[in-house]
N, C-alpha and C positions, 0 to 999 in steps of 0.2 A: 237486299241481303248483305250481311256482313261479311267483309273478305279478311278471311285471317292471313296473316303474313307471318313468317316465320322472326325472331327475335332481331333486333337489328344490330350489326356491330358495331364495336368502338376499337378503333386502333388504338391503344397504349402505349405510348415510344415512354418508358420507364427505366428505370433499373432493377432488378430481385435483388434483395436483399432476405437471405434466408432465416436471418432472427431477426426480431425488431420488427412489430410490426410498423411498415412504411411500403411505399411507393407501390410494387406489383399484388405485393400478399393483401394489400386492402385495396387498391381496387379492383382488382377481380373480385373480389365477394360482393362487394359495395354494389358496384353496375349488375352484378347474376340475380341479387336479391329485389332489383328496379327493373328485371327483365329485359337486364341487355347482355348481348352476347362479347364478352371482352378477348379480342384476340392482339396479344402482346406483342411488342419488337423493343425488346430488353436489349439497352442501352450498355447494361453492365450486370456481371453477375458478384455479388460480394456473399461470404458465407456470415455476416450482421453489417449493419447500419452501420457510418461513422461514430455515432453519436453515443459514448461510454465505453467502446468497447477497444481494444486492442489486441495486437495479434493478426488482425482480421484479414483473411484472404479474398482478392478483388482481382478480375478478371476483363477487360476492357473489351467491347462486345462491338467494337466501334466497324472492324469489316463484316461482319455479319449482317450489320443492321442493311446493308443495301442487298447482302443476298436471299435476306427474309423479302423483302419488298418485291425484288426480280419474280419471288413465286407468286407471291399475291399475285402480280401481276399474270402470271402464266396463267392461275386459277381464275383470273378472270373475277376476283372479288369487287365488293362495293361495300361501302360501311356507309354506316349514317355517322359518324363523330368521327375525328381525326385527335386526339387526347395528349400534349405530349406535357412530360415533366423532368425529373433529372436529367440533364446529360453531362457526360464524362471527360469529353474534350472538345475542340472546336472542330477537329474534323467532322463533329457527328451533326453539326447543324446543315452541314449541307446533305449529308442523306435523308435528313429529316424534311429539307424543303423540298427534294424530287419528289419522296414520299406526296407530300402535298401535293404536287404538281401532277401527279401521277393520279392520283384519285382524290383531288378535293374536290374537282367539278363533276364526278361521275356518281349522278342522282342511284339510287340504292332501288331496296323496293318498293318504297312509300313512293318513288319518284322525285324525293329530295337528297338535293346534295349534301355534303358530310358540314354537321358542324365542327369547328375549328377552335378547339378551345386551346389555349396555351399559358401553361403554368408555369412562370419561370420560375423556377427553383435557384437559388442565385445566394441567398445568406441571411439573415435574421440577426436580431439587436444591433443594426446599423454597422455589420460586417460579412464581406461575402465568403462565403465558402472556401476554405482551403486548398479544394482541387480547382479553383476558377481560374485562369487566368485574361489576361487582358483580352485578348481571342475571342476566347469562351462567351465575356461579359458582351464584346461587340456583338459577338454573334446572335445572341439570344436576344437582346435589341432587334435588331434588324428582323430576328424572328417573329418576335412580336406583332410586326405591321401584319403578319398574314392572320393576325388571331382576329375571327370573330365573338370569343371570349376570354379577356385575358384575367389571371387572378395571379396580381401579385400580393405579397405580404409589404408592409409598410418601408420596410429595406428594401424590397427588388424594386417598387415603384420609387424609390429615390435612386438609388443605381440604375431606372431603365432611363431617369428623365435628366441625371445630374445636379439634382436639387439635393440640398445638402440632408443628412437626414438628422431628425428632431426627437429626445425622448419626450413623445405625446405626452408620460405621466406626470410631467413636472410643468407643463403649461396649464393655463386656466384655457377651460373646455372653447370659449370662442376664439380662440387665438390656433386652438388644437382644429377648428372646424374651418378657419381662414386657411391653414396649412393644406390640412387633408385634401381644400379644393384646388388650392393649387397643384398640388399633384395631380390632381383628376385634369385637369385642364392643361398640363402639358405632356398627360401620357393618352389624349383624344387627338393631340397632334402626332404619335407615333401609330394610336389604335382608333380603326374607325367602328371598330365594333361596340360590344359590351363590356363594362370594367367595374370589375369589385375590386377594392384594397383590404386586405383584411389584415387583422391582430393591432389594431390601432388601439393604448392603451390610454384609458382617459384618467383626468385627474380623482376622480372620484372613488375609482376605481375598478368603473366597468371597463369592458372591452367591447371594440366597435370594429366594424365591417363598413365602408361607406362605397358606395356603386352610384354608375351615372349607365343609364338607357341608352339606347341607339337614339332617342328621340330626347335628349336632354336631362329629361328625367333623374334629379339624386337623390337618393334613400342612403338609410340609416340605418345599421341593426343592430341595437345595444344590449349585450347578454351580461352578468355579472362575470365578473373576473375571478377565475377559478384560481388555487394556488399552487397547482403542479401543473407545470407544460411537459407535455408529450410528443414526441416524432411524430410523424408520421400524420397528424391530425391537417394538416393542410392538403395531404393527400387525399383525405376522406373527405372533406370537406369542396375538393374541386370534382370528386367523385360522384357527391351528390348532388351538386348544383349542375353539373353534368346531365345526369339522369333526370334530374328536374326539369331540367329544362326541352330535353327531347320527350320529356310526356306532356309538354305545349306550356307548363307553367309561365307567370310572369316573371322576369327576371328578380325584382327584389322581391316577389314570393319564394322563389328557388333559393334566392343566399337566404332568407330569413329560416327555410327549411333545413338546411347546411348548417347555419351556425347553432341553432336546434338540436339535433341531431350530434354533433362534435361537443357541444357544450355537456347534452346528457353522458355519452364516453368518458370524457373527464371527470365529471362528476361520480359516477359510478367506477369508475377505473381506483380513484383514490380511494372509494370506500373496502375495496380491499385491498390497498396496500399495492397496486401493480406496480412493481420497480419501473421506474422513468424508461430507461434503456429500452423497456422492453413493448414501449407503445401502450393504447389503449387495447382495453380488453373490449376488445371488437365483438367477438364471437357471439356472445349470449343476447346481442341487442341488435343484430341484421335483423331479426323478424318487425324491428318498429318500422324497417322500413319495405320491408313486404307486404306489413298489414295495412301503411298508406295506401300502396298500389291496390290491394284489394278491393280497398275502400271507395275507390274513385267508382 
């Protein structure tokens, strides 16, 4: 007989960002519509995203995040995923790792323990982020070794390894493919897990994602190169590989499902016109990925 179990959760150590779709506002939908239950520990509360906007009021959520965790704890929780992505300053990677410590080993109700995925949010075009500093950057390194899936973008895998970073689009693609393994091969000596690099931009003009298995294993996943970039789509993207992956998928099934999925967003996002700032038009296309789940 079949034992139904109630939805499993996923920690989210994020930020909310109240316009702009990014970080908590997409994946909470993203994980509800894969049929997982997303319970948040907001990093930071901002009223929109850095990214276009100014004015913006931001709120650092940095001693809360241990008093969220203390209840978890009382409540006696268990999550199957441990999920983290922006953080705000360096204090917060050490709440982030009790967090860990506290329930990465404590099996849920499948009887497995939480997967560990860790998205370092860090900078993009071969620059890190503004609010980073040197702290911060150590910190998320050292973060990193607890990830049993890490998904940097082609910037945060050169800032987590110290390899200098490359515009992919101006290399010929084997010299772009000699690079990319180097980076996989010196962030396998920080992560012993699983590792996608994603938004690697080839000379042709596609864009690539490249991933190496627990068991050596490297894939590929070449989507064409859209010509608006949108926030917040990294988010989605470790979102679904996420969910991919706790519904048993293969790892390069799961990124090739992700980059799928984000590729269609952008595609459809431009076709009407959604101002950049304001992220992808998420909303009308969670059902593509309800109706995968159905389909299984």
């Amino acid at each position: 007989m079949k034992q139904y179990l109630p939805p499993r959760r996923i920690a989210a150590i994020h930020d909310f960002s109240c316009v702009g779709r990014c970080a908590l506002t997409v994946v909470i939908p993203t994980l509800s519509v894969m049929g997982y239950q997303t319970v948040p520990v907001p990093t930071a509360l901002l009223s929109s995203h850095t990214g276009g906007f100014t004015g913006l009021h931001f709120r650092d959520l940095t001693e809360d995040m241990d008093l969220i965790a203390d209840h978890f704890e009382r409540l006696g929780l268990t999550f199957g995923a441990i999920y983290t992505g922006f953080l705000g300053s360096a204090e917060q990677i050490s709440s982030v790792k009790r967090l860990i410590g506290h329930f990465g080993d404590r099996p849920d109700e499948t009887g497995k323990p939480p997967l560990i995925l860790i998205d370092p949010v860090m900078g993009d075009d071969g620059v890190l982020y503004s609010t980073y500093t040197t702290e911060l950057a150590d910190g998320i390194r050292e973060l990193s070794t607890h990830a049993q899936v890490l998904t940097p973008n082609l910037t945060e895998a050169c800032f987590l390894t110290g390899i200098p970073y490359r515009n992919t689009a101006t290399l010929p693609e084997q010299e772009t493919e000699a690079y990319v393994l180097s980076l996989l091969d010196a962030l396998c000596t920080l992560c012993q897990g699983r590792i996608v690099i994603t938004g690697i931009s080839l000379c042709n003009g596609d864009v690539a994602n490249a991933g190496r298995d627990t068991d050596g294993e490297v894939f590929w996943v070449r989507r064409p190169c859209q010509n608006t970039s949108y926030p917040g789509t990294g988010d989605i993207f470790a979102s679904v590989l996420l969910g991919a992956l706790l519904d048993g998928e293969r790892f390069a099934d799961a990124c090739a499902k992700a980059a799928d999925f984000v590729a269609l967003l952008i595609c459809e996002s431009a076709k009407i016109d959604t101002p950049t700032r304001m992220g992808v038009a998420l909303e009308p296309y969670l059902y593509q990925l309800l109706k995968d789940r159905k389909e299984k």
